[in-house]
KENUVEX-233186 format. One record per atom (N, C-alpha, C): residue number from 1; residue in three letters; atom name; x, y, z. Coordinates in steps of 0.1 Angstrom, whole numbers. Atoms other than C-alpha are relative to their C-alpha. Layout:
BEGIN
> NUM,ALA,CA,X,Y,Z;
...
//
This chain:
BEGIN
> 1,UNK,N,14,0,-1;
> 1,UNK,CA,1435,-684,711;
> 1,UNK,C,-5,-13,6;
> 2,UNK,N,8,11,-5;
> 2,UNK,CA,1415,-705,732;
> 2,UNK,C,-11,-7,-7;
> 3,UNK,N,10,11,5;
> 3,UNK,CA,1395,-738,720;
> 3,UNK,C,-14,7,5;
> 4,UNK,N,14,-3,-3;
> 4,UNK,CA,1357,-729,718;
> 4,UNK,C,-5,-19,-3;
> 5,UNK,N,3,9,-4;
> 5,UNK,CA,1345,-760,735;
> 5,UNK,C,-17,-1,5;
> 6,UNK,N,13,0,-6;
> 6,UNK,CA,1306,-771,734;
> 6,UNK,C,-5,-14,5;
> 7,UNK,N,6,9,-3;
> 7,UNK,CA,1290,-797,752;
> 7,UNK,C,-14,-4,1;
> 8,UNK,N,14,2,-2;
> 8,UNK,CA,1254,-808,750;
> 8,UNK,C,-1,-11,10;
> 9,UNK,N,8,9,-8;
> 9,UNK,CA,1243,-824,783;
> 9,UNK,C,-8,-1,3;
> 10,UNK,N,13,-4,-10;
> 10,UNK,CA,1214,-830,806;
> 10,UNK,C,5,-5,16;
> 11,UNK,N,-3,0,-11;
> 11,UNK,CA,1215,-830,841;
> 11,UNK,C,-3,-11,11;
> 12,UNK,N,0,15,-3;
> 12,UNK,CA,1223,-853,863;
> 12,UNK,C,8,-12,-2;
> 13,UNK,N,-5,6,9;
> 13,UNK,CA,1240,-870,839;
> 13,UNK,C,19,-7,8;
> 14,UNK,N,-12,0,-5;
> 14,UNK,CA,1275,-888,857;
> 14,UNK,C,9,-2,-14;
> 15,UNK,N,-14,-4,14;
> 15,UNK,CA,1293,-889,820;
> 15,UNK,C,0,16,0;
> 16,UNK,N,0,-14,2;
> 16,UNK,CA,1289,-851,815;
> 16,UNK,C,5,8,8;
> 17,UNK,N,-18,-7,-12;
> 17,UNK,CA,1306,-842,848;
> 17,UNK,C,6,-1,1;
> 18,UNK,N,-11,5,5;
> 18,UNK,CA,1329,-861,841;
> 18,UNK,C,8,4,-4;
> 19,UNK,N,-8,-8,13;
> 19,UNK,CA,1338,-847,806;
> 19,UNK,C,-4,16,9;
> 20,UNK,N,1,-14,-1;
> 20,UNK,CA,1333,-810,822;
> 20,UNK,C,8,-2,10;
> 21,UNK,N,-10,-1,-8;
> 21,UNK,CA,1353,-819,852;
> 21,UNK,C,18,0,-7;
> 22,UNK,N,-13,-2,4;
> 22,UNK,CA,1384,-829,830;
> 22,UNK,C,-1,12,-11;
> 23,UNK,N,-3,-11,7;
> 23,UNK,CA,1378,-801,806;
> 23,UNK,C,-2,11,9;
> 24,UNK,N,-2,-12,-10;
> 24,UNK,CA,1375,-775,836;
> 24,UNK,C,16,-2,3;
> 25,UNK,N,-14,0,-5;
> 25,UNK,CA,1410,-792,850;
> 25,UNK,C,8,5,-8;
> 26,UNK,N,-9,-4,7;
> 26,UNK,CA,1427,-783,818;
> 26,UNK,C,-4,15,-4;
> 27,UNK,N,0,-14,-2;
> 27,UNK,CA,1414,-749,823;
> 27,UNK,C,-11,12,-13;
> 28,UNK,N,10,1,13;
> 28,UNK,CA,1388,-748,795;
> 28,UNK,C,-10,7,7;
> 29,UNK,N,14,-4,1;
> 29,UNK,CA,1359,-729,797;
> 29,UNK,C,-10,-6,-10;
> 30,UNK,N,10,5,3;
> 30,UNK,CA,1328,-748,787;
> 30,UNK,C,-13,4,-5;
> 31,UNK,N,18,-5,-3;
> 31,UNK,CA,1292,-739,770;
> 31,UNK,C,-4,-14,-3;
> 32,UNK,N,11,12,5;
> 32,UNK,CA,1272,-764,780;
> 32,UNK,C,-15,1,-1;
> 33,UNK,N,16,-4,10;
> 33,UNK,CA,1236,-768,757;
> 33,UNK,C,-6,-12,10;
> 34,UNK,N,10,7,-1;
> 34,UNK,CA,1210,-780,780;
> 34,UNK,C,-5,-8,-10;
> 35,UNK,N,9,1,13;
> 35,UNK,CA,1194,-805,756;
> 35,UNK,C,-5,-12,2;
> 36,UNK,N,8,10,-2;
> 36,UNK,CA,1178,-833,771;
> 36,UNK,C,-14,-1,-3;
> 37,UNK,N,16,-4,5;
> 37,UNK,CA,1143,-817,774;
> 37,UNK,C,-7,7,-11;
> 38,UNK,N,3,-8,15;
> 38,UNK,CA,1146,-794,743;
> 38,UNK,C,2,-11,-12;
> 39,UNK,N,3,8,11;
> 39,UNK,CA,1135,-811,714;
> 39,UNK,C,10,8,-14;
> 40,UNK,N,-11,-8,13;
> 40,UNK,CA,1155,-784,689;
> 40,UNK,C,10,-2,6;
> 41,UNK,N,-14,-1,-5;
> 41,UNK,CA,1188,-786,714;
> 41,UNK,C,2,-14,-5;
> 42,UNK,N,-1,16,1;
> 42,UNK,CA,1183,-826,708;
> 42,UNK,C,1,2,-14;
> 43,UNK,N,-7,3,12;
> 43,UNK,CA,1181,-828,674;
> 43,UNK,C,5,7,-9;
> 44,UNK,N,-6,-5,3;
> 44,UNK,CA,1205,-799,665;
> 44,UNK,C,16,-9,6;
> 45,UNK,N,-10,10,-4;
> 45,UNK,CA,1229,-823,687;
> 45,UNK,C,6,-12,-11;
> 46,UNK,N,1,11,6;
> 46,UNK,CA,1219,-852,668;
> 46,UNK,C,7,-2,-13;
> 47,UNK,N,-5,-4,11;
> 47,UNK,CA,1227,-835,638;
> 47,UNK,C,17,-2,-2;
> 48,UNK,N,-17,-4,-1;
> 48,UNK,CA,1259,-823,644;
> 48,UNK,C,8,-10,5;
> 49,UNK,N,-9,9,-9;
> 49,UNK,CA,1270,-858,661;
> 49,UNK,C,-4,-9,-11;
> 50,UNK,N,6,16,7;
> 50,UNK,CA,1260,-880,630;
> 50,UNK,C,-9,-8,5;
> 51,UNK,N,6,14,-5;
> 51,UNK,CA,1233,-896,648;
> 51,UNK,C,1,-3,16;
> 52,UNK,N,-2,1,-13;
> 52,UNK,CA,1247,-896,680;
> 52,UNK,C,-11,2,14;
> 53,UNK,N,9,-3,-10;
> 53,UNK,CA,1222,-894,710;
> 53,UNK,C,1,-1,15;
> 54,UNK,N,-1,1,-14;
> 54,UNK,CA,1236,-901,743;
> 54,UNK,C,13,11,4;
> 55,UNK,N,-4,-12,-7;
> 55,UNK,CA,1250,-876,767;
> 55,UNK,C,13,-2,10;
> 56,UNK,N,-2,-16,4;
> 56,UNK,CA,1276,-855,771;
> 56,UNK,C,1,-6,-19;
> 57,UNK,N,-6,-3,14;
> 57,UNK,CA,1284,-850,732;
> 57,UNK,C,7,15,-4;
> 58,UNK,N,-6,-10,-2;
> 58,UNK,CA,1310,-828,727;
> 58,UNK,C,11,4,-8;
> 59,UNK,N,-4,-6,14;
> 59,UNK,CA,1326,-805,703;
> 59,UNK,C,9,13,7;
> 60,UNK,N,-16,-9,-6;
> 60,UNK,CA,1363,-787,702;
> 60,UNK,C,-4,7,-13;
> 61,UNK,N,0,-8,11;
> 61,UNK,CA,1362,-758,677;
> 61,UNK,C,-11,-6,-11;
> 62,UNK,N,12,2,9;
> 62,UNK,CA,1328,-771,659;
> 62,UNK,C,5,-17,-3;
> 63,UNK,N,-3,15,2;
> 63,UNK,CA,1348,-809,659;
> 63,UNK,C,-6,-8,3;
> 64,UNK,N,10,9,-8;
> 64,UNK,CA,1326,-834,673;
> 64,UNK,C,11,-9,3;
> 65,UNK,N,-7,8,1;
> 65,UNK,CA,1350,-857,691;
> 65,UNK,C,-10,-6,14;
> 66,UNK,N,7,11,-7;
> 66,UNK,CA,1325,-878,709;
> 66,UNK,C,-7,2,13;
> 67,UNK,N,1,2,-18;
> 67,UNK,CA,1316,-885,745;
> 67,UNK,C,10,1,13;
> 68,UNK,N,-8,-2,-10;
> 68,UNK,CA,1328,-887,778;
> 68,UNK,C,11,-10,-3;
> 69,UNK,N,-7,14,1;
> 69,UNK,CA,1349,-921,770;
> 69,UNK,C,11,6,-7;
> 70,UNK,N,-7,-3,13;
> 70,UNK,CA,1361,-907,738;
> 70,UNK,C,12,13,5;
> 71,UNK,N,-7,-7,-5;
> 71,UNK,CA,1377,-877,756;
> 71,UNK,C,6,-3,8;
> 72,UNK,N,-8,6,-8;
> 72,UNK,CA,1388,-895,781;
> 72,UNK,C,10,-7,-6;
> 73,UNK,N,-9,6,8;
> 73,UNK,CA,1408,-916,754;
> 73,UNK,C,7,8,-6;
> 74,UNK,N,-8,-8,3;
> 74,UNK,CA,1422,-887,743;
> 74,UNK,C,11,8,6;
> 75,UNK,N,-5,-5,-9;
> 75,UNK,CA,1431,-874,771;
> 75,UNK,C,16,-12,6;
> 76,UNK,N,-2,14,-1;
> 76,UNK,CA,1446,-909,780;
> 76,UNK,C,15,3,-8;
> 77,UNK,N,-11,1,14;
> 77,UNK,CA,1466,-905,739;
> 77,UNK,C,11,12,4;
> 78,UNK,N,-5,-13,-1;
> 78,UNK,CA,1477,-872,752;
> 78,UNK,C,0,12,-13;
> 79,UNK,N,2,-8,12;
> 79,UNK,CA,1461,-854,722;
> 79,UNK,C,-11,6,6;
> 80,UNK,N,8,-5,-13;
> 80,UNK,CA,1437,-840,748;
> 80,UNK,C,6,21,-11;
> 81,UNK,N,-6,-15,-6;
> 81,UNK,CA,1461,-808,754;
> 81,UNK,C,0,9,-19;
> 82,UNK,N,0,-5,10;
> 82,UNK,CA,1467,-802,711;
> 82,UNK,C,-13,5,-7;
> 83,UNK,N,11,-8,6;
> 83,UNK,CA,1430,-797,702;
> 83,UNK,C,-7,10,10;
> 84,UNK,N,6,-7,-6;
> 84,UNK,CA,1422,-778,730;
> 84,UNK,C,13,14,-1;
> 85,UNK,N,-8,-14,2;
> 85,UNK,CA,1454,-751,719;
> 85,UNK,C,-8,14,-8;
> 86,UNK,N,7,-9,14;
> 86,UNK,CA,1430,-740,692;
> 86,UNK,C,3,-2,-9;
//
């Protein structure tokens, strides 16, 4: 079973392409939550990221594992490929 992978970005945004370009490479399908200008997409984000407010924020199987950085570090640890098995 494939990782259900969500991202809340806004557009424009060069971290959020980023994180959606390396999670397309590894063959992921992506939903990503407009939520810049939505005030409920924002702080359902917020919620769900502890606090978190800057963009992308992003979540493997309902996980929150951070930002673009933060995935990139994982990617990086090579623990990338195990949370996205499912």
């Amino acid at each position: 079973m494939a990782a259900k992978v969500e991202m809340y970005s806004k557009v424009f945004c060069p971290f959020c392409i980023r994180a959606q370009a390396l999670l397309e490479r590894k063959g992921v399908k992506v939903i990503v939550i407009p939520a810049a200008n939505d005030k409920a997409k924002r702080a359902e984000m917020n919620q769900r990221s502890n606090g978190r407010n800057t963009f992308p924020q992003v979540f493997i199987n309902g996980k929150h594992v951070g930002g673009s950085d933060e995935l990139a570090a994982l990617e990086r640890a090579g623990k990338l490929d195990a949370l996205l098995a499912g």
